[in-house]
N, C-alpha and C positions, 0 to 999 in steps of 0.2 A: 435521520428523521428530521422534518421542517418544526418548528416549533412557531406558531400560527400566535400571534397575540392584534388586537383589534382589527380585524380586517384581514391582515398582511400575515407574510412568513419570511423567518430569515432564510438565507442562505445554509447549505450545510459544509460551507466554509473550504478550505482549498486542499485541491490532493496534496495527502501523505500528511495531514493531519492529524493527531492521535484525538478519537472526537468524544472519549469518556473519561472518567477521573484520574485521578493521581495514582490510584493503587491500582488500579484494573486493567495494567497496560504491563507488559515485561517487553521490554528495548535490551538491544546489545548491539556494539560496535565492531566493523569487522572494515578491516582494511580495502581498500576497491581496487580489485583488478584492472591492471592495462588496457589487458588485451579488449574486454568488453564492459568497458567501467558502466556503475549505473550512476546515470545522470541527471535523472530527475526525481523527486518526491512522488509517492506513491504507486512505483512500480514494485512487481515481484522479482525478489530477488531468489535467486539461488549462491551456491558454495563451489568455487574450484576446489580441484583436488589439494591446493594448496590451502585450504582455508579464504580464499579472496571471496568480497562482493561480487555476482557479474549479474547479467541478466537473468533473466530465467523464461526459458522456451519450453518447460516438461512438466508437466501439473506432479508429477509425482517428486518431483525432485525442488519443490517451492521451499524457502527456509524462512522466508520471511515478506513485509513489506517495505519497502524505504519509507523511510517515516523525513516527513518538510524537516530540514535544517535551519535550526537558528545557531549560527556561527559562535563559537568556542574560541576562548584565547589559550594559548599555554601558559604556562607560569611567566616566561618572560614578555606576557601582553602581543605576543606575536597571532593571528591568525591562523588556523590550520588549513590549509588550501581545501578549497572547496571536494577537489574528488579526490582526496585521499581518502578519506575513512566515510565510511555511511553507516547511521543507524538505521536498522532495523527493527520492525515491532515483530517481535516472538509471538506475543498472543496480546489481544486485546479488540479492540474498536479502534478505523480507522479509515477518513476520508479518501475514496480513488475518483477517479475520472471511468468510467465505463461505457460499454456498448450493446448496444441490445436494450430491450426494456427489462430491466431488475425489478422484483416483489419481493416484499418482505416473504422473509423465509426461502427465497429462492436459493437455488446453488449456483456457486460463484465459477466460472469456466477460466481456461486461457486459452485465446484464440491461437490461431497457424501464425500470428504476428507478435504474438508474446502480450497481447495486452488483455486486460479485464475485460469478461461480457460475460452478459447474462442468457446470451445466445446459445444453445446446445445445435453447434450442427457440424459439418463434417470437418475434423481434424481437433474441436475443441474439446478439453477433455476439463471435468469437475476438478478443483481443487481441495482437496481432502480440509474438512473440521474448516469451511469457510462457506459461509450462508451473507448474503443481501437483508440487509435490514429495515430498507424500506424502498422507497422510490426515487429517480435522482431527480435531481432538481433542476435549473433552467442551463446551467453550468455543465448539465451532464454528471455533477458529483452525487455519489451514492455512498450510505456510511454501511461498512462489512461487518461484522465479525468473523474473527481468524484464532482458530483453535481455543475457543470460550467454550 
């Protein structure tokens, strides 16, 4: 949602953002697969059989969204390489990049290319307990809710 103050509106800020409070967000870290690591902030993810991050191409089988990285040290001040591990938001509010025109209360698809739209047409299928919350903005970012 744009938040409109004298004139103007801000931006609704950059995929894989977490875009609501402190408590209203459940995250967990899952190690990212090889073979089809996920790469960038605000995609859906899914689970290998092993438990790994990877992409996710099946609306039924969505586990989450990569939620933007801000880099973590380990105890010995060492950085953790970027596509090792990715968080994902379990349930909350959170900035994507999408396609299609989105409306508040819309249902959230994933296309035949694995990405967000708001589009319903042939191959894309609904994402369960994932609604559009408003309109996206000049960026193309649109804020979701995901299993709220």
């Amino acid at each position: 949602m744009s938040s409109s103050f004298i004139g103007t509106s801000m931006s609704r800020g950059f995929a894989g953002e977490i875009t609501r409070g402190t408590f209203a967000y459940t995250t967990e870290v899952k190690e990212n697969d090889g073979t089809t690591p996920v790469g960038a902030p605000g995609l859906l993810v899914s689970l290998t059989s092993a438990g790994k991050a990877t992409v996710a191409t099946d609306a039924t089988k969505v586990y989450g969204f990569s939620v933007r990285d801000y880099r973590q040290v380990d105890p010995d001040g060492k950085v953790w390489p970027a596509d090792r591990f990715v968080l994902i938001l379990r349930r909350g509010y959170i900035a994507v990049l999408a396609d299609g025109t989105p409306a508040v209360g819309g249902e959230v698809y994933i296309g035949t290319n694995g990405k967000v739209t708001a589009t319903k047409g042939t191959g894309a299928v609904a994402i369960p307990n994932c609604q559009f919350m408003g309109t996206k903005d000049a960026d193309g970012i649109v804020e979701i809710a995901f299993n709220i």
